[in-house]
C-alpha positions as CSV (number, residue, x, y, z in Angstrom):
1,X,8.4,1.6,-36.3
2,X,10.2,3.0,-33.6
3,X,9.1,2.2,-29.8
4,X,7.2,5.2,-28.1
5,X,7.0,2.9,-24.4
6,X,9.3,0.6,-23.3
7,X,9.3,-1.1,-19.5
8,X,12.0,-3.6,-18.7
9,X,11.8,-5.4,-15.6
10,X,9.4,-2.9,-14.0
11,X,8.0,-3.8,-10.2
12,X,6.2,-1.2,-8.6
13,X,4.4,-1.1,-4.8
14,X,2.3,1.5,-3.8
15,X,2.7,2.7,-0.1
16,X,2.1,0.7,2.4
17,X,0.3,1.4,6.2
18,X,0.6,-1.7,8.1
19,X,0.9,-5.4,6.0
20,X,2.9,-5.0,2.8
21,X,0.9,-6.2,0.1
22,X,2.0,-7.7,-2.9
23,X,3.5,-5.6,-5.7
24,X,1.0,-4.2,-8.2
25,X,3.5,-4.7,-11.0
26,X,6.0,-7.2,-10.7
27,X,8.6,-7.7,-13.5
28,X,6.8,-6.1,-16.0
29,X,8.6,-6.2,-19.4
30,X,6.8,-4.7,-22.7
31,X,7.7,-2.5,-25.6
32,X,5.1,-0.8,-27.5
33,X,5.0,1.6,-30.8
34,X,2.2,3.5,-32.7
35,X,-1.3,1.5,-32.5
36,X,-4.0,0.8,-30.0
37,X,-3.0,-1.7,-26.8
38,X,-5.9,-3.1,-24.7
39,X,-4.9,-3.9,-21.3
40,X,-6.8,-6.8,-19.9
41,X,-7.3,-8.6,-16.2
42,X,-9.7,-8.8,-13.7
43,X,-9.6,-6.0,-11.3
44,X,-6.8,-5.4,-9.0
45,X,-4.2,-7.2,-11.7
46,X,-2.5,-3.8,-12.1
47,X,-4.3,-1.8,-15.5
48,X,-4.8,1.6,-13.9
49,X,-1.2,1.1,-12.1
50,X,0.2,0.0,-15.7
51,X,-1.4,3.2,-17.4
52,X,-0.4,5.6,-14.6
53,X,3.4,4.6,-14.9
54,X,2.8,6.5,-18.3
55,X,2.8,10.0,-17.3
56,X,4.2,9.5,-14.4
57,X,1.6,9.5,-12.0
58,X,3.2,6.0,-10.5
59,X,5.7,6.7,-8.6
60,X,6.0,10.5,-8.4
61,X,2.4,11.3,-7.2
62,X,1.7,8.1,-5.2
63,X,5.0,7.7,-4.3
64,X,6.1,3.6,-3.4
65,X,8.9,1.2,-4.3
66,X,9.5,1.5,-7.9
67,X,12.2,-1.0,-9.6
68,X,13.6,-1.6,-13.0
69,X,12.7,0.6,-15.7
70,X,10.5,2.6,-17.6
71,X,10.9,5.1,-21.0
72,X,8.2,6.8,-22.7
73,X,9.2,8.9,-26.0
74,X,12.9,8.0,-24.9
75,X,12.3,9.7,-21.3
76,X,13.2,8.2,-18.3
77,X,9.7,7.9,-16.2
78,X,11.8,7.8,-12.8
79,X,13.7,10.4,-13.4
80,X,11.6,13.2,-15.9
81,X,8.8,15.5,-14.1
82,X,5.0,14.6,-14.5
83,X,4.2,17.6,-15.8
84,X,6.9,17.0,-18.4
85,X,5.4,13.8,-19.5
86,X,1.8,15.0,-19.3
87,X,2.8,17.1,-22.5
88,X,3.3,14.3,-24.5
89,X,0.8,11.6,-22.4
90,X,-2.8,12.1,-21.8
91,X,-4.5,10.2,-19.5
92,X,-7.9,9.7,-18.7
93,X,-9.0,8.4,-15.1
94,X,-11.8,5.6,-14.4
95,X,-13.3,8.2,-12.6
96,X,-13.3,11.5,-14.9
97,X,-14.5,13.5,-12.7
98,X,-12.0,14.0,-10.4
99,X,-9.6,15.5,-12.9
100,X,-12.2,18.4,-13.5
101,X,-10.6,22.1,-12.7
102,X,-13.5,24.1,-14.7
103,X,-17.0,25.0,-14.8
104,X,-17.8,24.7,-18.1
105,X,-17.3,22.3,-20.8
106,X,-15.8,24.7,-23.1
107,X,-13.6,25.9,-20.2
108,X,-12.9,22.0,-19.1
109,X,-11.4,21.1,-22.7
110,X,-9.9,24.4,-23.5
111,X,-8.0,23.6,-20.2
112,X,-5.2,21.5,-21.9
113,X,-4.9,23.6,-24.7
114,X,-4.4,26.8,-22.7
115,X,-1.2,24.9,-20.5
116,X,0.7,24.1,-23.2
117,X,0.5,27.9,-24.6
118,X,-1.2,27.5,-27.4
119,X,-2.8,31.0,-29.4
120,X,-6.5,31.6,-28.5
121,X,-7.0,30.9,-32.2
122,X,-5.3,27.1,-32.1
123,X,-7.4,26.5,-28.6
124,X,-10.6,27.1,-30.6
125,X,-9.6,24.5,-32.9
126,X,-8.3,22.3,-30.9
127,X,-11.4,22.5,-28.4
128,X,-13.7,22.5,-31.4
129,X,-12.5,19.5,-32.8
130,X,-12.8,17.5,-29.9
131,X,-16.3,18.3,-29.2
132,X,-16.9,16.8,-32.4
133,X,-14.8,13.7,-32.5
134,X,-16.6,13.1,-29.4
135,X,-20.4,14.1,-30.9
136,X,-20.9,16.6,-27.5
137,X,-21.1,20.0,-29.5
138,X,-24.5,20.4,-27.9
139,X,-23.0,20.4,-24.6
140,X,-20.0,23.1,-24.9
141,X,-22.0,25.9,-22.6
142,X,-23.3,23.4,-20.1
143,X,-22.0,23.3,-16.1
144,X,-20.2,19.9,-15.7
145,X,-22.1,19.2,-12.6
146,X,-25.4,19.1,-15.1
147,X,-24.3,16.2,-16.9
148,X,-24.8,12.5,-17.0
149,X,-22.0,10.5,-15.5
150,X,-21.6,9.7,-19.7
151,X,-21.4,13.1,-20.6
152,X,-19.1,13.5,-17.9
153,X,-16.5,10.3,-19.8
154,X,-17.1,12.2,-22.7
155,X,-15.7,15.5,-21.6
156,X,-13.0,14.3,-19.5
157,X,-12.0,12.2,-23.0
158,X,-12.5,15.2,-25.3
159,X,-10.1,17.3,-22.8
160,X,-7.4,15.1,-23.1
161,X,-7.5,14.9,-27.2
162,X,-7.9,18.8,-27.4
163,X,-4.2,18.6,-26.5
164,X,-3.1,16.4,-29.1
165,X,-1.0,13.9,-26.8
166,X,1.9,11.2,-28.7
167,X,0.3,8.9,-26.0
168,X,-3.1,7.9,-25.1
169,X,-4.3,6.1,-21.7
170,X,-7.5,5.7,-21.1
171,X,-8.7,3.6,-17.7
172,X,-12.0,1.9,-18.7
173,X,-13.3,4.9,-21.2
174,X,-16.2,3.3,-22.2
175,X,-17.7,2.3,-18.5
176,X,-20.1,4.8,-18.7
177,X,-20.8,5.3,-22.5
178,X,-23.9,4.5,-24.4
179,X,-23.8,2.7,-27.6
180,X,-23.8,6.0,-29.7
181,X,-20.5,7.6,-27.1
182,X,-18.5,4.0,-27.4
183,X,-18.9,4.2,-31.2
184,X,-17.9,8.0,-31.2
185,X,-15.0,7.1,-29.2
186,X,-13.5,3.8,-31.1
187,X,-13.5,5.6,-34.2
188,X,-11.6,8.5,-32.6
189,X,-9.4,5.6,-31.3
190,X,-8.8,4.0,-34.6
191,X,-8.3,7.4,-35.9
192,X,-5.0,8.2,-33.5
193,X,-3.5,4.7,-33.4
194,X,-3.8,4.7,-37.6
195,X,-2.2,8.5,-37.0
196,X,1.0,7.0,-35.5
197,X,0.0,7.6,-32.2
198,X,-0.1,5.1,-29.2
199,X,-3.6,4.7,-27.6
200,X,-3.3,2.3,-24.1
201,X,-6.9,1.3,-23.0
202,X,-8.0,-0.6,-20.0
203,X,-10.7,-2.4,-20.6
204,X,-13.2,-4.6,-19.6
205,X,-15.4,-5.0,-23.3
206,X,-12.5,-4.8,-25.8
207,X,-14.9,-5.8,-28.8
208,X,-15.9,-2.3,-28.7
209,X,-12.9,-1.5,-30.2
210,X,-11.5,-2.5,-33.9
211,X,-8.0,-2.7,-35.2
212,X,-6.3,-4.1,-31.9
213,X,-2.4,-3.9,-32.5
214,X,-1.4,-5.6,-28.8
215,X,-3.1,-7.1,-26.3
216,X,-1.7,-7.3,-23.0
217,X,-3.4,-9.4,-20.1
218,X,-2.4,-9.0,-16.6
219,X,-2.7,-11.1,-13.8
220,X,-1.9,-10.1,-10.4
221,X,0.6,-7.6,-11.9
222,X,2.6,-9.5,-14.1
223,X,1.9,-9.8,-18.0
224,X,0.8,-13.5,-18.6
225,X,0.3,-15.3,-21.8
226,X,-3.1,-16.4,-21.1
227,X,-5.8,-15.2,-24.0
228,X,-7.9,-12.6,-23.6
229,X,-10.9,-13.0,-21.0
230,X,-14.3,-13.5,-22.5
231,X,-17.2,-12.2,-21.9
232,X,-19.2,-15.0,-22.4
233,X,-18.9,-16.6,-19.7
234,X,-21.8,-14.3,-18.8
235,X,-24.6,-15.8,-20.9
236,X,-24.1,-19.6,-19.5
237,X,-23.3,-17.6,-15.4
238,X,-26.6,-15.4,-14.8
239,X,-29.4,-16.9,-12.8
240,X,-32.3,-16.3,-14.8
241,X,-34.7,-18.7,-12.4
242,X,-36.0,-16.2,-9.3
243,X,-39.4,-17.0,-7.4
244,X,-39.7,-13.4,-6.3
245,X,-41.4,-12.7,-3.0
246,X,-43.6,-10.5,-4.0
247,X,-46.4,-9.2,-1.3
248,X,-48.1,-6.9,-3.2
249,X,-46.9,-4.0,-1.7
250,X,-45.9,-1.0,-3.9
251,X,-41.9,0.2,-2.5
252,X,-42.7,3.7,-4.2
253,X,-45.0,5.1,-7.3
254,X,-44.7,7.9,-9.4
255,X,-47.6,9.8,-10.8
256,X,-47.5,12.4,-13.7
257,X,-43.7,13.1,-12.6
258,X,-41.3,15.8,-14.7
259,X,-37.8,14.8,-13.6
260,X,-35.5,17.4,-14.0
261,X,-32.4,19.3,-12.6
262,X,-31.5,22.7,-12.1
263,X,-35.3,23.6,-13.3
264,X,-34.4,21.5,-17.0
265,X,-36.9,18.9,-18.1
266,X,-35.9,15.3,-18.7
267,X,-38.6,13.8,-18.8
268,X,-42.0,14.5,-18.5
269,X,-45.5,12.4,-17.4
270,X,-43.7,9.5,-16.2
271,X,-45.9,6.8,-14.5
272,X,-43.8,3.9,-12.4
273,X,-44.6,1.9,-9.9
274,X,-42.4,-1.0,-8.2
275,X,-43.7,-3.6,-5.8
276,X,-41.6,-5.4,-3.4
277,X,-39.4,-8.2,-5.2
278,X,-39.8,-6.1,-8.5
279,X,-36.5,-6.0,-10.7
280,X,-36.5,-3.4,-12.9
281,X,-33.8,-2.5,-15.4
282,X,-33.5,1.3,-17.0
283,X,-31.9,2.1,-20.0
284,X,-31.2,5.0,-22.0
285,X,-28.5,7.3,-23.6
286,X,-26.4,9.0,-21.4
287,X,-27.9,12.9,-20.3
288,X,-31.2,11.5,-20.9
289,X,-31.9,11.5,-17.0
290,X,-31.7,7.7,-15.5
291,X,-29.9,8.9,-13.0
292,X,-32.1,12.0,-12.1
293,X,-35.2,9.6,-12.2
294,X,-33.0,7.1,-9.8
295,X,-32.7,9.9,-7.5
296,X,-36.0,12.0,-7.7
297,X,-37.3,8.1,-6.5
298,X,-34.7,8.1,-3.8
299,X,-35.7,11.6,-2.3
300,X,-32.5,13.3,-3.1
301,X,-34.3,15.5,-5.2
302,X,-37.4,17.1,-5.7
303,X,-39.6,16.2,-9.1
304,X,-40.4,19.5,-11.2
305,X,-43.9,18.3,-11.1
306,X,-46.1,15.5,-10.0
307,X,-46.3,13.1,-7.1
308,X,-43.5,10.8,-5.8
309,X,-44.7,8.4,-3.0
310,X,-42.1,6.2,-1.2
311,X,-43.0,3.1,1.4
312,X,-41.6,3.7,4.7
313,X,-38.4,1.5,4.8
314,X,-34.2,1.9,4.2
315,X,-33.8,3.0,0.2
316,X,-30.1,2.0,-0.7
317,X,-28.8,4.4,-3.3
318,X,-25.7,3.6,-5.5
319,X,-24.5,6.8,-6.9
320,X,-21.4,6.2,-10.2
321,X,-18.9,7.6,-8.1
322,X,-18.5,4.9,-5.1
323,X,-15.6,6.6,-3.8
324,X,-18.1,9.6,-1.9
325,X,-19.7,6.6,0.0
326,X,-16.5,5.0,1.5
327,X,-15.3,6.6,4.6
328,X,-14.1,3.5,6.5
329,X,-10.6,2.2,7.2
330,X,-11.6,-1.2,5.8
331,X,-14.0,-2.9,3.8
332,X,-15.5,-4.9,6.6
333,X,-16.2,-2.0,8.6
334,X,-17.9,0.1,5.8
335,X,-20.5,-3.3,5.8
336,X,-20.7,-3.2,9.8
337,X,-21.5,0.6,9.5
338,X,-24.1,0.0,7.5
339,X,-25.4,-2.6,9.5
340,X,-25.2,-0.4,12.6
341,X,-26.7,2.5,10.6
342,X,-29.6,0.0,9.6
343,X,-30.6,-1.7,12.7
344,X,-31.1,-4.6,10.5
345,X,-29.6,-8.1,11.0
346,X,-27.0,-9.2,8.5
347,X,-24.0,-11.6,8.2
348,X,-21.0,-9.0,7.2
349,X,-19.0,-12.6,6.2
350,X,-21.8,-13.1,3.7
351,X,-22.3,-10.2,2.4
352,X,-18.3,-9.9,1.6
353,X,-18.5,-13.9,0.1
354,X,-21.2,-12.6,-2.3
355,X,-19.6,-9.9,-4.0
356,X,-16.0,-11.8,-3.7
357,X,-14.8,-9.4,-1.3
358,X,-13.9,-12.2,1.4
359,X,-9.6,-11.5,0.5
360,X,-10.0,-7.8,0.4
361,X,-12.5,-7.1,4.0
362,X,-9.3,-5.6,5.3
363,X,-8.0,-3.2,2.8
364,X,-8.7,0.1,2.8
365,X,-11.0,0.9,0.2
366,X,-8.8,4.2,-1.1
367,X,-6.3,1.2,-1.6
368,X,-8.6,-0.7,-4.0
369,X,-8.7,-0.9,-8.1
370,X,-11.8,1.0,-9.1
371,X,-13.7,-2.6,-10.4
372,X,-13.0,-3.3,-6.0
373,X,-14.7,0.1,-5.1
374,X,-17.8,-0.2,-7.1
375,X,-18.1,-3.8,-4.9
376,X,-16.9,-2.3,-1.4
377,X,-19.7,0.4,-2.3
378,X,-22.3,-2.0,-3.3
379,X,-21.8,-4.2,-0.2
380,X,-22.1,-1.2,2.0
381,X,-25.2,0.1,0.2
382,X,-26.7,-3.6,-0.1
383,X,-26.0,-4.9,3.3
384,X,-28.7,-5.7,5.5
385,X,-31.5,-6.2,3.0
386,X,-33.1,-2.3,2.2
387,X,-36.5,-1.9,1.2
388,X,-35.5,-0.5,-1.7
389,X,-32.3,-0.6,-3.9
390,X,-31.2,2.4,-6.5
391,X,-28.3,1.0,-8.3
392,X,-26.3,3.9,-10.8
393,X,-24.1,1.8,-13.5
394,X,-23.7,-0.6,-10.8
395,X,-20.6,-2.6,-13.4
396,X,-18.8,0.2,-13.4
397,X,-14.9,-0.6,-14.1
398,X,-16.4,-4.8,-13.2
399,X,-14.7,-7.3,-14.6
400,X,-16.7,-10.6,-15.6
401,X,-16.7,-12.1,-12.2
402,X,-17.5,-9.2,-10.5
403,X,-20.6,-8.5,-12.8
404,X,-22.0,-12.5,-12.3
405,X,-21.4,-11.6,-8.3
406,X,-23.4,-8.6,-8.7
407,X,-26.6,-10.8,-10.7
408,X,-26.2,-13.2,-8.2
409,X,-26.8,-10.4,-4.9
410,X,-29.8,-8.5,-7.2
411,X,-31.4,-12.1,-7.1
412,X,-30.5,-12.4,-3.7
413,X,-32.3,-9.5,-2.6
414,X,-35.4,-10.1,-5.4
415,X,-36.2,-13.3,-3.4
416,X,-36.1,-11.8,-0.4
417,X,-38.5,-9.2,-1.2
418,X,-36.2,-5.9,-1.7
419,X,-37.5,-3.6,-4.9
420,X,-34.6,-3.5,-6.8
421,X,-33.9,-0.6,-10.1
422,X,-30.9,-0.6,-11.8
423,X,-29.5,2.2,-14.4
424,X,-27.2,0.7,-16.8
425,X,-25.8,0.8,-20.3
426,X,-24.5,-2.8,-19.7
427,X,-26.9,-4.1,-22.2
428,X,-25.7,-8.1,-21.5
429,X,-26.2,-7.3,-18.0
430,X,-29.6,-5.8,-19.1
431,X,-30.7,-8.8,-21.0
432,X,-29.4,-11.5,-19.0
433,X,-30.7,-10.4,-15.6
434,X,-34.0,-10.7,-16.3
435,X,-37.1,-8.2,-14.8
436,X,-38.7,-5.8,-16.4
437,X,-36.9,-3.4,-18.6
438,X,-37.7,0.4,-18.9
439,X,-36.6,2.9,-21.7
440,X,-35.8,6.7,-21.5
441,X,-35.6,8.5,-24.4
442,X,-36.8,11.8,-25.8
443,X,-38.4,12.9,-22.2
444,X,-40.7,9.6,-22.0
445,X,-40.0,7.2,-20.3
446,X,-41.2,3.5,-22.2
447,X,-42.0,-0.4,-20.7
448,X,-40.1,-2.5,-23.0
449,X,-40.8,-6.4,-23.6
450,X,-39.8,-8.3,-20.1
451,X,-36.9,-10.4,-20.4
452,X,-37.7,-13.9,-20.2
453,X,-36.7,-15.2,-16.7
């Protein structure tokens, strides 16, 4: 089978304002054909770096010290135009969203297509097809910004397969997926890689996927021989013992509530209510409005009917794309801002030991892997103990560590009497956190069993 990537000796460094930090790949050597590759490490060891040197993207749009070498389909990466190796690589960010340049979703996926000059007749095909491999036919007429941060994954992912690419990367694809969109999406997978295509994925829960050809596990940018990380070392990590300081006191309530956006119905007659201490865990498929109902109880939007009541306090609200919440120069002064903002007293060293941010309070959070945002953002939201926390797919692009950091803060703020609701498709997270556990599906929103804690 002949070899589609080959990297020999590959060191790359981003750009660099101030300290040079280390390089995010260092002597990278790897040769890969046909098949599907997961790329594993915790975050910061170099994945989306790695996949970006596929089309190009690393060096020619973020420019940096690039050394040794790199081919794709027998082009030289250095040397051959992005858009050149776009034809032939698609690439899916960790946050889809920012490669949107349509309204619509039809528009979005027939994007591609429509570059590469394709007849009208092969872009309805082509666009048709996807929307099915991906099970979002339902959602070709819908505006992007109406969708769930899943259906959102979905498109951007259905975009890129609408133009048939030799090469496949995808940064964390399933970070936002339910269980029927990660299904969808590793059968597309198998699909390619048994098509003789190359599919790359980074990815923190590779048992989603079957039929792994390579696996290749980074470690501060450099492939090691260590096995692949696993994810149980969550079940033995998660604190399930929490005497919650509970006074009582209801943080908000909603009464006969119909959450909606753009005047559609999500739901409709929802009844919650969380008191302070109160962990409270929502699930549901993605479009099926967790995070409207996260933000109707945050204020950011109105509820199409019913009553929303809110105790006067700080409500911390984690939206899935941390990146619109960091502003600063450096991690440590996005938690002092929010401090300052606050008024409320708070230990910035201890906030940044908690989420295992302590090497990185310097960095500038643009600078950071996307696993190191979602943390930067969660320590600016968290810090200074709110009165009520809103957390939207809080393990977003987390590896393992990061996710038993983030359990440990929720407990954290539990005991010390913050109301904390979290939105997540991370069912081990969901099960091992304890709380109570909430389901939205078909416009009602249900209690489930509580967790034992």
């Amino acid at each position: 089978m002949s070899d589609l990537i080959a990297l020999e000796q590959l060191t790359y460094s981003y750009p660099a304002w101030g300290d040079s930090p280390p390089p995010s790949l260092e002597a990278v050597d790897m040769i890969l054909g046909a098949g599907l590759t997961i790329v594993e490490g915790d975050s910061g060891a170099g994945k989306s770096t790695l996949l970006r040197v596929l089309n190009g993207l690393v060096p020619h749009f973020h420019g940096g010290k690039i050394a040794g070498s790199a081919s794709v389909l027998g082009m030289d990466v250095i040397a051959t135009p992005t858009r050149q190796l776009a034809r032939h690589v698609g690439f899916v960010f960790q946050e889809p969203e920012v490669g949107f340049v349509r309204a619509t979703v039809e528009r979005e996926i027939a994007f591609g297509p429509e570059n590469l000059g394709l007849t009208p007749a092969a872009i309805r095909r082509q666009v048709g097809t996807a929307l099915e491999q991906l099970g979002i036919d339902n959602l070709a007429g819908r505006r992007l910004r109406t969708l769930s941060g899943g259906e959102r994954q979905r498109v951007a992912i259905a975009g890129v397969l609408a133009a048939e690419p030799t090469i496949l990367a995808i940064d964390e694809p399933t970070s936002q997926l339910d269980a029927a969109g990660s299904a969808a999406l590793a059968q597309v997978v198998a699909q390619l890689a048994a098509s003789g295509r190359a599919v790359i994925a980074a990815e923190h829960r590779p048992g989603l996927f079957t039929g792994v050809d390579h696996i290749v596990n980074l470690n501060a940018g450099k492939i090691c021989s260590a096995e692949p990380s696993s994810q149980n070392l969550l079940t033995s990590a998660f604190s399930r013992s929490r005497e919650t300081r509970s006074d009582g006191v209801e943080a908000f309530s909603l009464s006969a509530v119909t959450l909606g956006v753009a005047g559609r119905a999500l739901a409709e007659d929802v009844e919650l209510a969380g008191i302070s201490g109160d962990v409270l865990v929502l699930t549901g498929a993605n479009g099926a409005g967790k995070t409207t109902l996260l933000r109707t109880i945050a204020g950011l939007i109105p509820a199409l009917a019913g009553r929303v009541e809110r105790r006067p306090g700080r409500v911390a609200y984690l939206p899935q794309e941390p990146g619109v919440l960091l502003h600063r120069t450096s991690v440590r002064a996005e938690v002092e801002q929010t401090l300052r903002w606050s008024q409320a007293p708070g230990n910035v060293v201890s906030v940044l030991d908690l989420l295992g941010l302590s090497s990185l309070a310097d960095r500038d959070p643009r600078d950071l892997s996307g696993g190191q945002r979602q943390r930067a953002a969660i320590a600016a939201v968290l810090a200074g103990q709110p009165m009520l926390a809103l957390l939207d797919e809080p393990t977003r692009g987390m590896d393992a560590a990061a996710r038993i950091s983030l359990a440990a803060t929720i407990n954290c703020l539990a005991q010390a009497g913050t109301t904390v609701m979290m939105a997540t498709h991370d069912t081990q997270l969901a099960s091992e956190i304890g709380g109570r556990r909430l389901h939205l599906e078909n416009g009602k929103l249900h209690s489930l069993e509580t967790e034992a804690s």
